[in-house]
C-alpha positions as CSV (number, residue, x, y, z in Angstrom):
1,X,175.2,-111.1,85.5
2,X,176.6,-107.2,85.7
3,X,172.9,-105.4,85.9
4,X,172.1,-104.0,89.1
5,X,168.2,-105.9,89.7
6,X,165.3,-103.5,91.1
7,X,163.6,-104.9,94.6
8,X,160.8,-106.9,93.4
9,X,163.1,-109.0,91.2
10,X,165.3,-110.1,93.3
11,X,162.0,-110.8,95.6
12,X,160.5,-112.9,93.2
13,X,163.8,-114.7,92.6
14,X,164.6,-115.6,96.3
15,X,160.9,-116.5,96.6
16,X,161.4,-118.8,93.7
17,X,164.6,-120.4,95.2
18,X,162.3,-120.7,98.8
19,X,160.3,-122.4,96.3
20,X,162.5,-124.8,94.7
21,X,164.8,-125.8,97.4
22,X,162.5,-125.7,100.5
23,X,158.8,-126.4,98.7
24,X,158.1,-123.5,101.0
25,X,155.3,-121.5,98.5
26,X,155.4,-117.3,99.4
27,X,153.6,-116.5,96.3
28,X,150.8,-115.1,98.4
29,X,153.1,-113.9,101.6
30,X,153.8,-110.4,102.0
31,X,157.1,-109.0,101.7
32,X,156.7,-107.6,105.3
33,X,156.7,-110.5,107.1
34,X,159.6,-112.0,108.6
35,X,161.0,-114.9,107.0
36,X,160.9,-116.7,110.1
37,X,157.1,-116.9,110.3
38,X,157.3,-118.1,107.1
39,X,159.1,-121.0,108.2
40,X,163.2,-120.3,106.8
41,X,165.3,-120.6,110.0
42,X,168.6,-118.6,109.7
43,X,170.3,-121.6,108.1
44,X,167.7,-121.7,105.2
45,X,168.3,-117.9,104.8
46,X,172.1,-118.3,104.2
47,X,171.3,-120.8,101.6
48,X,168.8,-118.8,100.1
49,X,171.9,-116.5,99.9
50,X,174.2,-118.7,98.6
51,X,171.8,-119.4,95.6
52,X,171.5,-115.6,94.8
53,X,174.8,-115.7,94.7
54,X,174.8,-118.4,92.0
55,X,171.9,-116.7,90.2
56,X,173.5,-113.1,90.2
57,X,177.0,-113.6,89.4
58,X,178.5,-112.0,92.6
59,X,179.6,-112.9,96.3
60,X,177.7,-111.1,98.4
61,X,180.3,-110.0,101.1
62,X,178.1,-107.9,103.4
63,X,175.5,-110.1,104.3
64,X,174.7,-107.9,107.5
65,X,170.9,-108.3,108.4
66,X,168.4,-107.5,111.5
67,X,167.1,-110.7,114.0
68,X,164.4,-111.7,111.5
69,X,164.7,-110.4,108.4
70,X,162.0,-110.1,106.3
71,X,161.9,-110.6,102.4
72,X,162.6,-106.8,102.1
73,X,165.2,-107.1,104.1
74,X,167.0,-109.6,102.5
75,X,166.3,-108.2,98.6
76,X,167.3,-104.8,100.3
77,X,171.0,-106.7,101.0
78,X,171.5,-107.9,97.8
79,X,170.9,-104.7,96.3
80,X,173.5,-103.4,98.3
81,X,176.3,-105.4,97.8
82,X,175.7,-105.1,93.9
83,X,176.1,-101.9,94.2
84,X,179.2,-102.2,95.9
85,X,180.5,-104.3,93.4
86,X,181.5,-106.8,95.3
87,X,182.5,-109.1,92.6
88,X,185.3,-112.4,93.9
């Protein structure tokens, strides 16, 4: 996928994959709160990562993000590194 996806779809996306892979529901969870209080560990993260990678097309090469990330955070990344390009 070459489009470039605004915040809230690639927030809905990884809380669909949270979703799918971890039965972990965030449909009512703000997008504020760090994914750790709602129960993603920094293993689940990277393969929450790994999935957007799948989904969007592109290896996401700078995967640089604060302590406890929030979903924000995270969509924030991704944005990034489309941006960048970084396709591998």
């Amino acid at each position: 996928m070459n489009q470039i996806w605004d915040e809230s779809e690639v927030i809905k996306e990884i809380k669909h994959i949270v979703l799918s892979t971890f039965n972990i529901d965030l449909s009512d969870k703000p997008d504020t709160m760090p994914i750790g209080d709602l129960g993603l560990d920094s293993m689940g993260i990277l393969d929450v990562i790994m999935s957007l990678e799948d989904v969007i097309g592109q290896n996401l090469n700078n995967i640089d993000l604060p302590k406890n990330p929030t979903l924000r955070d995270v969509a924030d990344m991704v944005i990034q590194n489309m941006q960048a390009g970084g396709h591998d």
